[in-house]
N, C-alpha and C positions, 0 to 999 in steps of 0.2 A: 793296762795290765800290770799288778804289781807282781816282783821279778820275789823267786824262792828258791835264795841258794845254799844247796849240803855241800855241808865241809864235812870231809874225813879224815881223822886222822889214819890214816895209811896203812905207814908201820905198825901201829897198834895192831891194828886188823891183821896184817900179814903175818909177824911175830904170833898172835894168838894161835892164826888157823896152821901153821909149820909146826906149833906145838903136838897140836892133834894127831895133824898127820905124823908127826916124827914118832909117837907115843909107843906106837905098838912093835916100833923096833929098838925102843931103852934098852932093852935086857939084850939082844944083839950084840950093841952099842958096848954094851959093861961088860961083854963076853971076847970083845974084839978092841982091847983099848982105845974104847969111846970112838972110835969109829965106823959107818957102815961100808958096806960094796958099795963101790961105783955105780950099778946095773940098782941099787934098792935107794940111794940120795937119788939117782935123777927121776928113780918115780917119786919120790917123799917132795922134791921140788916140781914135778909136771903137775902133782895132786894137790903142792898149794898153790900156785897160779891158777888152776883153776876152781877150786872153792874161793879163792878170793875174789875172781871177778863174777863168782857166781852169786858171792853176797854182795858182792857192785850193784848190780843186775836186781836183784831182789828189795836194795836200800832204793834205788831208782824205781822200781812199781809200787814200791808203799808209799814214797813222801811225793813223786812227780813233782820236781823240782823245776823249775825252768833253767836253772844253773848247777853244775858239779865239779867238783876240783878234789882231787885227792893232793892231800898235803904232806909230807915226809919231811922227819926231822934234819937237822945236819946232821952229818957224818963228826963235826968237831966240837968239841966243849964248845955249850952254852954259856952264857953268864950267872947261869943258878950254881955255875961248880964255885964261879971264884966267890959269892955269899955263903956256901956253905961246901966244906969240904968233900962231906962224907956222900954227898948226893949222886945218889945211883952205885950206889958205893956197893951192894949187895947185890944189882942186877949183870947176870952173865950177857957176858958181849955178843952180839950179835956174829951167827956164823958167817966166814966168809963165803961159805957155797951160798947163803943165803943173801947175802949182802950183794954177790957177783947175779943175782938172775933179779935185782929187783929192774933192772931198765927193761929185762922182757916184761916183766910185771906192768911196768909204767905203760909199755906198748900194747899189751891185751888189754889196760884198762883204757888208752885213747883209741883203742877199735869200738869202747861202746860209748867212745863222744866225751870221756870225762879225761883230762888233761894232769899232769901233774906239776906240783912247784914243790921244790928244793930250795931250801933257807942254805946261805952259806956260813949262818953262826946260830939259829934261831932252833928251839924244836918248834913242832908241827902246831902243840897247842897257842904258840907266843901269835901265829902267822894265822890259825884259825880264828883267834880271839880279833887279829887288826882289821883281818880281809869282814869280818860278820859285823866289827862296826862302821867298816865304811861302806861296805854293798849296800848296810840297811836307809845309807844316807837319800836316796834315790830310788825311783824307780827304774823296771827294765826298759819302759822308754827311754828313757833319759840316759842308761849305760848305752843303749845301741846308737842312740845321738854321738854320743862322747867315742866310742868305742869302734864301730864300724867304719867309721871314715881313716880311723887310727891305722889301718889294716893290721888290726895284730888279729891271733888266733883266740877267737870269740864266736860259740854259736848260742843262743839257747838250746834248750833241748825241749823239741816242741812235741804236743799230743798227736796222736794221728789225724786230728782234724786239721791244723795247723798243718802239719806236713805236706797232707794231699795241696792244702791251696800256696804253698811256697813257689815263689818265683823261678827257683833256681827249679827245685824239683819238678817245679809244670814242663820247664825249657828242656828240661834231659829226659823229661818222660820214664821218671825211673822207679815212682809210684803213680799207676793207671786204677780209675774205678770204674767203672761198668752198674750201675745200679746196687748195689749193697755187695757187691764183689770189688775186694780192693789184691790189688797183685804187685807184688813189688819187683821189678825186674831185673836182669842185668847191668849194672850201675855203669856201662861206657858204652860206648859208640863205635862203631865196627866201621871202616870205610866211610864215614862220614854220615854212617845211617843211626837213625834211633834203638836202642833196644827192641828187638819182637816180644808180642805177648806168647806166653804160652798156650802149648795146645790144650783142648780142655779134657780132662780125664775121661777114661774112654774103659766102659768092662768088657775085660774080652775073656773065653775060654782059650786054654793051654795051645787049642790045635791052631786057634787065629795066631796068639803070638807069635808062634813057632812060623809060621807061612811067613807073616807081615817079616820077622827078621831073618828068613831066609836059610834056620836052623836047619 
């Protein structure tokens, strides 16, 4: 199986979609020296965490990669300032309300499996461009050989077909099929026991539920 990994550039992404959302409270902003309420940033930041992992999420159904990493530049001068002075010379600095909620950001995007790397001198494109010429060097057999014995933090990200027959997943019993019914359970173990399946939907009229829950 050859291995297809999306690099993102991150920031870019995040930066864009805070644009959007910030947009419709500019005039606010210009009305309150450049600043908003408290109660209107923390929705302007809950609104970009999630458009951004919502276009996580949507980059992941169209290219089904087997591999994902979001990539985020440093925080400190690259080596493109000391070749040229005036580089980035014109781009506003990044907010700090925005800069302070990127590690929630980092955390909503490894709840959908995709992991993030932070350069300590690099931006995002330097570390995209090394990691794409060396993944290309091998296949995913060959990284899980080199990689899974390593025990770092490495999964692919596999199809549903792949999933149902994964080892770990068979043993936890956490995605069950039933003949073209696939159910995905509660992901721990209770007292030493497997997840239960669920009950199977059931129609009922107003007066049953009412009896059944003792309303």
């Amino acid at each position: 199986m050859s291995a297809h990994l999306i690099l993102i550039d991150a920031l870019n992404l995040i930066r864009r979609v805070y644009a959007v959302q910030e947009r419709p409270f500019i005039q606010i902003k210009q009305d309150h020296d450049d600043k908003l309420s408290a109660s209107t940033l923390k929705q302007v930041l809950f609104n970009t965490q999630k458009t951004s992992v919502n276009a996580l999420i949507k980059i992941i159904g169209q290219h089904q990669p087997t591999h994902a990493l979001a990539v985020f530049d440093s925080q400190q001068p690259c080596w493109r300032y000391q070749l040229f002075e005036g580089y980035k010379k014109g781009r506003k600095k990044m907010p700090d309300h925005l800069a302070n909620k990127l590690v929630d950001i980092q955390d909503a995007f490894m709840d959908q499996g995709v992991d993030s790397l932070t350069s300590d001198e690099d931006e995002a494109d330097d570390l995209i461009a090394t990691l794409r010429d060396l993944f290309k060097t091998k296949t995913l057999t060959q990284w899980e050989e080199i990689l899974v014995p390593a025990d770092c933090c490495m999964e692919p990200i596999r199809t549903p077909d792949e999933t149902l027959k994964h080892p770990h997943v068979k043993a936890r019993q956490i995605v069950m099929q039933e003949g073209e019914n696939i159910e995905v359970r509660y992901p721990a173990w209770v007292d030493g026991m497997p997840p239960k399946g669920r009950s199977a939907m059931e129609e009922l009229d107003i007066k049953d539920v009412l009896i059944r829950f003792a309303v």
